[in-house]
C-alpha positions as CSV (number, residue, x, y, z in Angstrom):
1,X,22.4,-56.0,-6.1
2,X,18.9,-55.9,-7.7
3,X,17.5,-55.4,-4.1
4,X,20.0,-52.6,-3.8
5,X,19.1,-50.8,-7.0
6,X,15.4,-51.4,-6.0
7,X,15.6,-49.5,-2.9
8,X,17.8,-46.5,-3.9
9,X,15.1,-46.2,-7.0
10,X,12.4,-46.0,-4.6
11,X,14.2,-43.6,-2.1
12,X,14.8,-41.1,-5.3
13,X,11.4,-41.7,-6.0
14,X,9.5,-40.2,-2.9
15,X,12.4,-37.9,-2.6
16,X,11.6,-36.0,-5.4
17,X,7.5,-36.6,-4.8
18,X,8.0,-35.7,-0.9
19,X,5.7,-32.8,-0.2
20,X,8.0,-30.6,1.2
21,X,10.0,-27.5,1.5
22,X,13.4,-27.6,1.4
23,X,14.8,-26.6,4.8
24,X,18.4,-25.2,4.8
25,X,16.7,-22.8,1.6
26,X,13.9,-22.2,3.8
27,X,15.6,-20.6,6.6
28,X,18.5,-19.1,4.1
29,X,15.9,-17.2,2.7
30,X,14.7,-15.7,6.1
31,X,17.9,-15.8,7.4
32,X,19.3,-13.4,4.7
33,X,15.7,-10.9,4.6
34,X,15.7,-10.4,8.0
35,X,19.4,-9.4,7.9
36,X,20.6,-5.8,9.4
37,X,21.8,-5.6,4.9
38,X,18.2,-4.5,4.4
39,X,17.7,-2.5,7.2
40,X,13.8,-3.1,8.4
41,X,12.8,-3.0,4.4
42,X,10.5,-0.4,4.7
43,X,9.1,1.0,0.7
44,X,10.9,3.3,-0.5
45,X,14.0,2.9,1.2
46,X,17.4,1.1,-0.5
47,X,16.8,-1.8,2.0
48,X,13.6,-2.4,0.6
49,X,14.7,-1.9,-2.7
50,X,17.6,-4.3,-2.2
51,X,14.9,-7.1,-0.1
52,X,13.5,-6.6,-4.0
53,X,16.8,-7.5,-5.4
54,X,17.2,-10.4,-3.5
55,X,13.6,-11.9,-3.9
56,X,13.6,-11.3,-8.2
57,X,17.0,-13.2,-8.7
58,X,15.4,-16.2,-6.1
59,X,12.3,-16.0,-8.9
60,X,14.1,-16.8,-11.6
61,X,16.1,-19.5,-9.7
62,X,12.9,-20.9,-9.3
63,X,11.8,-20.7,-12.8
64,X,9.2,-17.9,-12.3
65,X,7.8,-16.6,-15.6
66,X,7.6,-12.6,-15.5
67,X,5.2,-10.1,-17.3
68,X,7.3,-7.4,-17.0
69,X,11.3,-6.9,-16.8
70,X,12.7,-8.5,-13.6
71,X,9.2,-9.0,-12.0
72,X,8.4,-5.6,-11.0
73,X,5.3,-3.5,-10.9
74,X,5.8,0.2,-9.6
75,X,2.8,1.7,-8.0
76,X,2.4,4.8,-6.4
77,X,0.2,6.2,-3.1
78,X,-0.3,9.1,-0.6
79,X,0.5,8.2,3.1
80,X,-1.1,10.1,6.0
81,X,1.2,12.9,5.5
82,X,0.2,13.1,1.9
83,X,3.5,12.7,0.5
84,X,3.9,10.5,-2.5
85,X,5.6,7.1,-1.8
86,X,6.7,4.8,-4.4
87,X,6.4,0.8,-4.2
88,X,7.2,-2.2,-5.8
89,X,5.3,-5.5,-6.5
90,X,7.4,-8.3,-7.7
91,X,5.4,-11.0,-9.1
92,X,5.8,-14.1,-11.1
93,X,4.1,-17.2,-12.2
94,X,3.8,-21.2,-13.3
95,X,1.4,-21.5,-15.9
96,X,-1.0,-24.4,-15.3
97,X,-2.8,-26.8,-17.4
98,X,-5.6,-24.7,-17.0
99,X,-6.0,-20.5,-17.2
100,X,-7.3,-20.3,-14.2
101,X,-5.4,-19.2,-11.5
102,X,-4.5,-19.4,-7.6
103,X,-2.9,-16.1,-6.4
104,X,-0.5,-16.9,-3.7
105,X,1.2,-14.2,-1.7
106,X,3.3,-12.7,1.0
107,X,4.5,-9.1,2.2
108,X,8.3,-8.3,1.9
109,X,8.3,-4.8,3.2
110,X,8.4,-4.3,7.1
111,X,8.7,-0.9,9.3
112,X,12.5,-0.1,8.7
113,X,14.7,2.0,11.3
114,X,13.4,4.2,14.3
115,X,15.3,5.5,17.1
116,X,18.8,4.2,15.3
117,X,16.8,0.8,15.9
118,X,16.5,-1.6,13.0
119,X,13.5,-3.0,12.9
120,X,14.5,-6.8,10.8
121,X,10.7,-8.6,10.7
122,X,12.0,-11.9,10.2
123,X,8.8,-13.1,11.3
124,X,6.7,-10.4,9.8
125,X,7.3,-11.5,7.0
126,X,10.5,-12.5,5.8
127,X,8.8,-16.0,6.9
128,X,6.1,-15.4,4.2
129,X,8.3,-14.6,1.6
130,X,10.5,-17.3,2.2
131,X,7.4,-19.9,2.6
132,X,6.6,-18.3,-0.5
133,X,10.1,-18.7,-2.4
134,X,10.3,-22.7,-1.3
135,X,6.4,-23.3,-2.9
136,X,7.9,-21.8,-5.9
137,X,11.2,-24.1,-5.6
138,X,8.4,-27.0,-5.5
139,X,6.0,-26.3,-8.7
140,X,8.9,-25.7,-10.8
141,X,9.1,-29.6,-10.4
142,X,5.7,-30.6,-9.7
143,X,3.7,-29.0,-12.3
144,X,0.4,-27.7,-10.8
145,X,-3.3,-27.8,-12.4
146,X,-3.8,-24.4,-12.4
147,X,-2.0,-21.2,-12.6
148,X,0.2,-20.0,-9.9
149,X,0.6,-16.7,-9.9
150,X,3.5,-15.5,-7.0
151,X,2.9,-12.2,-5.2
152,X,5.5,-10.6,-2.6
153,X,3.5,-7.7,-2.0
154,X,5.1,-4.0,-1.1
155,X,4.1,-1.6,1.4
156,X,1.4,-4.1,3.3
157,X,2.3,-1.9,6.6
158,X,1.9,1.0,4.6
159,X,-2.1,-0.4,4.4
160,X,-2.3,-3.0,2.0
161,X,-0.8,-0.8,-0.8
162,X,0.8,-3.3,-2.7
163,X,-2.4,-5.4,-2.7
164,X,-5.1,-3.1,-3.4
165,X,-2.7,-1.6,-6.8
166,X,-2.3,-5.0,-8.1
167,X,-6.4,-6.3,-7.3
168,X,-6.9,-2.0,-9.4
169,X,-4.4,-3.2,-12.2
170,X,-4.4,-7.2,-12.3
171,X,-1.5,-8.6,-14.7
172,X,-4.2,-11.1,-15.4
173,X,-7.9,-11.3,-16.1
174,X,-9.7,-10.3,-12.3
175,X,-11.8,-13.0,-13.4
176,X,-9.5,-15.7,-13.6
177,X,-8.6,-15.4,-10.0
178,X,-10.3,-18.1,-8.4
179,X,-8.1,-18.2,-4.9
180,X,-5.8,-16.1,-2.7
181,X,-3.3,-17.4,-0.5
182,X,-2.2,-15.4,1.9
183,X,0.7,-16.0,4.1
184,X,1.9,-13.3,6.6
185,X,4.1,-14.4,10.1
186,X,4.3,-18.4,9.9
187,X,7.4,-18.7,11.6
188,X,7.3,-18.1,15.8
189,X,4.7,-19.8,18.0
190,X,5.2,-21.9,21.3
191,X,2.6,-23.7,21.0
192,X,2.6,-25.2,17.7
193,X,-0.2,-23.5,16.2
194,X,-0.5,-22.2,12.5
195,X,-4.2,-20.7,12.3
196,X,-6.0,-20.7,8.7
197,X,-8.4,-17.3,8.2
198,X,-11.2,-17.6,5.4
199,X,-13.0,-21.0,6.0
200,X,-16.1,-18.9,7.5
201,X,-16.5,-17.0,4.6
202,X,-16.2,-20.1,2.3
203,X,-16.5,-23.7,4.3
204,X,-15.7,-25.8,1.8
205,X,-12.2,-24.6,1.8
206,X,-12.1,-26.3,5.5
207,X,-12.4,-29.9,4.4
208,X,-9.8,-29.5,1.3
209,X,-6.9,-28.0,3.9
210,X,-7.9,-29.6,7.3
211,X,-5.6,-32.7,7.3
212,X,-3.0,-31.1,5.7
213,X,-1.4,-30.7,8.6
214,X,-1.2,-34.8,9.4
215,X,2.7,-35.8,10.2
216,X,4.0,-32.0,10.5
217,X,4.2,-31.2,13.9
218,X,2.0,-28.7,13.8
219,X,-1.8,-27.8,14.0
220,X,-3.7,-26.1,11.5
221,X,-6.3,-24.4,13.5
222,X,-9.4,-22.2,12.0
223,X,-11.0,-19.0,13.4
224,X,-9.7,-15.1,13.2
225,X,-12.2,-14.2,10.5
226,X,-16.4,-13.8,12.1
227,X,-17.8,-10.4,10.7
228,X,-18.1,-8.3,13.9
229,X,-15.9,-9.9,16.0
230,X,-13.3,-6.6,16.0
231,X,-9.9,-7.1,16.1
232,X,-10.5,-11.1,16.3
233,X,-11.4,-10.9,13.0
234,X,-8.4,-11.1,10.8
235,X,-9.8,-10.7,7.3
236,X,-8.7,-7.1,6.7
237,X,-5.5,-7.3,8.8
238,X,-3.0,-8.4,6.0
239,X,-2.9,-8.8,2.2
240,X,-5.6,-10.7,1.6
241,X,-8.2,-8.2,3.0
242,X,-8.5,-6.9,-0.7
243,X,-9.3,-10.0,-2.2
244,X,-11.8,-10.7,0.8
245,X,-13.8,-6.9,-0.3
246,X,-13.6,-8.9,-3.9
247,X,-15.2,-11.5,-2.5
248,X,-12.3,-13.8,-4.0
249,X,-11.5,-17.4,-2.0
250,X,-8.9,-16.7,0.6
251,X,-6.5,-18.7,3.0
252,X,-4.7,-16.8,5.4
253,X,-1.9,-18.4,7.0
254,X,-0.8,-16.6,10.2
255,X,0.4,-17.3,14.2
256,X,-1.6,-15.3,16.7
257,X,0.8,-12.3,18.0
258,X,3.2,-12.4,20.1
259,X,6.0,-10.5,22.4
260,X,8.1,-10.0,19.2
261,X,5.8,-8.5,16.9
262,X,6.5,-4.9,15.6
263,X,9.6,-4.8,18.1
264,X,13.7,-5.0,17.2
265,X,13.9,-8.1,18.5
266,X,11.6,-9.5,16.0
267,X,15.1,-11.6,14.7
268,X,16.3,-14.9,13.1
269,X,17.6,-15.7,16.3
270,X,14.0,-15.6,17.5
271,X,11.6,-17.5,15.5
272,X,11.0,-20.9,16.0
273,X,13.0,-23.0,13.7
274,X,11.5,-26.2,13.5
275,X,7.9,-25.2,13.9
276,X,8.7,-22.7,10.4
277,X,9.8,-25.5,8.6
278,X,6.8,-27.9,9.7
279,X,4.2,-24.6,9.1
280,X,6.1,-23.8,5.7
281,X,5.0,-28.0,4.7
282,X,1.3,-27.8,5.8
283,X,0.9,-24.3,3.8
284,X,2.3,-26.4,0.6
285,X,0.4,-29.6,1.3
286,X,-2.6,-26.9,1.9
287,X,-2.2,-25.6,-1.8
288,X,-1.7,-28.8,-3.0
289,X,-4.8,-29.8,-2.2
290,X,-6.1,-26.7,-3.5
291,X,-5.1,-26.9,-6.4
292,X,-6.4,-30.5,-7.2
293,X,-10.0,-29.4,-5.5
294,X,-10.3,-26.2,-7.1
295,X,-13.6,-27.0,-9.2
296,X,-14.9,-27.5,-5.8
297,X,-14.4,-23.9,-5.0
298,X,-14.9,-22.7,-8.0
299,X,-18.2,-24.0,-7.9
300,X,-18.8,-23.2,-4.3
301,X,-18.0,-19.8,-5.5
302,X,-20.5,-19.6,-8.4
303,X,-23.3,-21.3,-6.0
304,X,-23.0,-18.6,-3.1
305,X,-23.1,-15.1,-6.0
306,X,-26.3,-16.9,-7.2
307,X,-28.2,-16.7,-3.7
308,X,-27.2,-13.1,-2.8
């Protein structure tokens, strides 16, 4: 009986220390924002505004803290057409044991409707979003060392709106910021391949996140982000391009294109299941690990401003 308890104690003990994402949430969450209900979630559209709906009530199941009512932070901009478009940021946060903080992120909007086609982005990015939403479901249990503050970002294919108005108007101290995490299509590759943009620009970042991949199926690769290697380099090609022109840390998690992207059949039914769930636990192990090391790139930080 003893031997009995023993073992049931132990198995409820690196259940609830397991570094992992809970699965069936995981792909209910992408499952349900990639639906035909929001219609493509382009800003300014009900879809979108209902994608919001959706992603503030999973905040506050995951304990989020909020600055403002409900999460949301209304900016405005000018598309090519100059007409005025109106976006939302939703963001909430765990407060640390210190004030510093580690911005971690993921676009919700996509490109909508055209030609009566709906255009659902379960890949780009419900995945993010939902990645996001189970990182969430994890700190609210396993408090983290420093400040995470949670970003879905609005009108990313709109060019980086959401990001640039937040990174204008922080919620928080600019300085503070010591780390972006960036996560923006994780869930469809053949080949088992996650790649991590940002370890060029600061190397250190490389040895905290490399084996965080060990025992998930998957391979953290690094590359996508060489000044003047064109459309190779990925720095400026999703949200965290305006932390990168802030010279702030930055991961970005991201599979390399593929036939899917920017099409209709960009589905549920079409992303890779088990490789999403395996990518969505290296990201979290990846953060983990970032947040224990962060002195290290906070002072990696400090040392590279002193020799430019």
């Amino acid at each position: 009986m003893k031997k009995l308890l023993l073992t049931v104690a132990l198995f409820s003990f690196f259940c609830a220390n397991a570094q992992d994402i809970d699965r069936s949430s995981l792909l209910r969450d992408i499952e349900t924002l990639s639906s035909d209900l929001f219609a493509g979630r382009k800003t300014g559209t009900e879809g979108n505004k209902a994608a919001a709906e959706y992603i503030a009530e999973r905040f506050t199941e995951a304990g989020l803290k909020s600055f403002q009512d409900n999460y949301r932070h209304p900016f405005s901009f000018k598309n090519r057409k100059s007409e005025l478009i109106n976006g939302t940021n939703l963001i909430g946060y765990i407060k640390g044991k210190t004030d510093d903080v580690i911005v971690i992120s993921a676009h919700y909007d996509h490109v909508g409707v055209n030609n009566s086609m709906i255009y659902n982005g379960a890949d780009d990015n419900a995945s993010g979003v939902s990645v996001l939403l189970g990182i969430a479901e994890y700190f609210k249990v396993h408090k983290p060392r420093n400040t995470l503050l949670f970003i879905a970002f609005d009108a990313e294919e709109m060019g980086l709106q959401g990001a640039n108005s937040f990174l204008k108007e922080p919620v928080i101290s600019r300085k503070s910021i010591i780390m972006n995490v960036n996560m923006d299509m994780v869930s469809h590759n053949d080949k088992s391949e996650l790649y991590a943009v940002g370890t060029y620009k600061t190397p250190i970042l490389k040895g905290i996140i490399e084996d965080a991949d060990d025992n998930t199926g998957i391979n953290i690769l690094f590359g996508h982000d060489i000044p003047g290697s064109g459309k190779d380099d990925w720095t400026m090609q999703s949200d965290q391009g305006p932390f990168a022109k802030e010279n702030i840390p930055f991961i970005y998690f991201g599979v390399e294109d593929h036939d899917d992207y920017h099409k209709p059949s960009d589905k549920f039914a079409t992303i890779n299941q088990n490789f999403f769930h395996s990518a969505s636990t290296a990201i979290l192990r990846s953060i983990i690990k970032i947040d224990k090391d962060s002195n290290k790139i906070k002072a990696n930080t400090t040392d590279s401003l002193k020799t430019k």
